[in-house]
C-alpha positions, 0 to 999 in steps of 0.5 A: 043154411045147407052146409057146403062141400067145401066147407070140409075141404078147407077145415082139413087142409087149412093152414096158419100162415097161409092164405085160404083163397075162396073163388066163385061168382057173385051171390053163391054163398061165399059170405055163408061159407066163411060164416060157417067155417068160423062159427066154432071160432070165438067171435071175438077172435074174428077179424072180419072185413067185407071188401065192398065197403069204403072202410074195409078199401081204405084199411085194407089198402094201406100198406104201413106194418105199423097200421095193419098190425095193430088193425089185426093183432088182437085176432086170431081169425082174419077174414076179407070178403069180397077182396078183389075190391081192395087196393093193395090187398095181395101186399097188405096180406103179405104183410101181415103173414110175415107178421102173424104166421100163427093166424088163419086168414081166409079170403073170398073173391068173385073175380078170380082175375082181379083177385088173383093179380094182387094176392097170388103173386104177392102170395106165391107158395103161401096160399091155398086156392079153392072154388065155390060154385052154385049147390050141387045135386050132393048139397041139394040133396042132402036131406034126401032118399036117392029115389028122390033125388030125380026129382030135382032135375028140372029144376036144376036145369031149368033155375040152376043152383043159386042158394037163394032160389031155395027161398022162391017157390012161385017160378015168376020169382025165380025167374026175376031173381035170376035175371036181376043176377045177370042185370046186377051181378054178372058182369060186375067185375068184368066191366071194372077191369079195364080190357073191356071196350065195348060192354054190348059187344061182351054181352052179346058174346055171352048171348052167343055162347049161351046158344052154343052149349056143347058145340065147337066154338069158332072164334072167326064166326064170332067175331063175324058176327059182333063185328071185332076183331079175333083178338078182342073175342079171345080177350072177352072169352078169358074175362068170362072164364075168369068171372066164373060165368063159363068155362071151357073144354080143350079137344083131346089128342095124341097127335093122330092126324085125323083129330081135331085139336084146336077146337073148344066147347064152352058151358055155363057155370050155372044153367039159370043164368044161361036160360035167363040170358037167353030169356028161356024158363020153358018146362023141358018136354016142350023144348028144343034145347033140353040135350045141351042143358043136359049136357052142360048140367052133367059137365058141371056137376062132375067138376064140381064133384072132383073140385070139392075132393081136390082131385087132379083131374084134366076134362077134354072133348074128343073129335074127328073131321069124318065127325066121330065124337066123344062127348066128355074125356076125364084124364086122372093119373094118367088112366082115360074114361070117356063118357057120352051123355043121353037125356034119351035114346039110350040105343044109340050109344057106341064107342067110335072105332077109330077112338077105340083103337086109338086109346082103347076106351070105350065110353061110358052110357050116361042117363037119367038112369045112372047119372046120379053115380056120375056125379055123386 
């Protein structure tokens, strides 16, 4: 069991009477996070509660203090998992907060949408939000000397970080797992929600994204092509990112006219389901796609770096219509770093003049020779 990044995290901020949120996608490991941060607790004291089952929906959902009172008083530790599946769930937790301030309630969710409408506004002030994503290069590596921490990355890029693959050593299976995810699991939560009309026509999107790693988006051309409307695509786009199955860079500007502001680029919360959507499990010297995945590798494992270390952070891309381009913009306490990704080639990497005279930041090289700095 590798012992997670967040698991810290939440240890040290965690809070009586509050709400400690657990967001990310389906199968990463949420279930085994609770279970490690309660295995110093005594079991008798835990209060668990898994939201997938009719029993859990039916306790849960019912909203009578004298109920939920006695469901929960001889705990000290209440925990739901899967929360987003029961009813009521932001009121019933209200509930029982305003009751039992001295205990510690720990939530998970894979839809941070469904979730979200139910607990945080029921819960405003009185929760602590935190996102688990698939093992990151740090949790992977543990157990290893820098020298062979390389030796992971075609796999990372390849299989992505989901805990289970760990068990998998033949490469047949690791492809069926992945593709079981996304016949399974991966849209699971989007299509309960009642925005989707047309469950093909989100698939395809997806498809489409997964095609357009590190590329601007344009939702006109989207639309064109699934034939809906730019309403429909911005709707979809949002459950997705809400879903934990992409998310999504803004282009950065202080209002010089030549930027380009209102593009966006997406990516893939983990690279084995996006090649798996795409059907695409090729070693890397043999495929035309490998500069995306880096990219989209490098994105994600530096948003999970300053997410696991709570770091404020805003991340942008950077464009001009004469296409000068920035591949990747942090913004921290006001202080500008730009970064540019290079699976080879290293030469070529310069700073576009008119984005240094604009900010004057010069971007930063990154390779397979540093990139382990980057995201550790």
């Amino acid at each position: 069991m590798i012992p997670r990044s967040l698991l810290n995290t939440i240890k040290n901020r965690q809070k009586k009477g509050f709400v400690n949120l657990i967001y990310g996608p389906r199968r990463v490991g949420k279930t085994v996070l609770l279970k490690q941060l309660t295995e110093s607790f005594e079991q008798t004291k835990i209060g668990w509660f898994n939201g997938d089952t009719q029993e859990t929906k039916q306790a849960l959902s019912n909203t009578s203090e004298v109920f939920l009172s006695k469901l929960v008083r001889d705990f000290d530790f209440i925990v739901v998992d899967e929360a987003q599946r029961v009813p009521n769930i932001g009121l019933s937790l209200k509930i029982l907060i305003d009751k039992f301030p001295q205990k510690f309630f720990y939530i998970t969710g894979s839809s941070s949408l469904a979730l979200s409408q139910g607990v945080q506004e029921s819960l405003t002030g009185r929760n602590i939000v935190y996102c688990l994503y698939p093992l990151s290069t740090k949790e992977l590596a543990l157990d290893l000397k820098p020298f062979q921490m390389p030796f992971l990355l075609d796999d990372q890029l390849i299989y992505g970080g989901y805990p289970y693959l760990l068990h998998l050593t033949n490469k047949k299976d690791k492809q069926e797992y992945l593709k079981s995810i996304c016949d399974d699991y991966l849209f699971k939560d989007v299509l309960a929600l009642k925005d989707v009309s047309s469950p093909e026509n989100l698939r395809k999107l997806t498809l489409l994204l997964a095609f357009q790693i590190g590329s601007e988006v344009s939702l006109n051309e989207l639309a064109v092509s699934l034939g809906i409307d730019v309403k429909t695509i911005k709707r979809y786009l949002f459950l997705l990112k809400q879903s934990f199955i992409i998310f999504e860079l803004s282009a950065f500007s202080r209002n010089l006219r030549k930027e380009v502001v209102k593009s966006k680029k997406y990516y893939f919360w983990d690279l084995g389901i996006r090649n798996a959507l795409i059907n695409q499990f090729l070693p890397l010297d043999v495929r035309q796609d490998v500069g995306q995945l880096w990219e989209n590798f490098l994105i994600l494992e530096r948003v999970k770096k300053h997410e696991y270390q709570r770091n404020i952070v805003q991340y942008y891309f950077w464009r001009t219509y004469q296409q000068a381009e920035v591949d990747f913009i942090e913004m921290k306490e006001g202080k500008l770093a730009a970064y540019e990704f290079k699976w080879k080639d290293k030469s070529k990497i310069h700073t576009p003049k008119s984005f240094f005279q604009a900010y004057k930041t010069k971007l930063e090289p990154i390779t397979k020779d540093n990139y382990l700095d980057f995201i550790l």
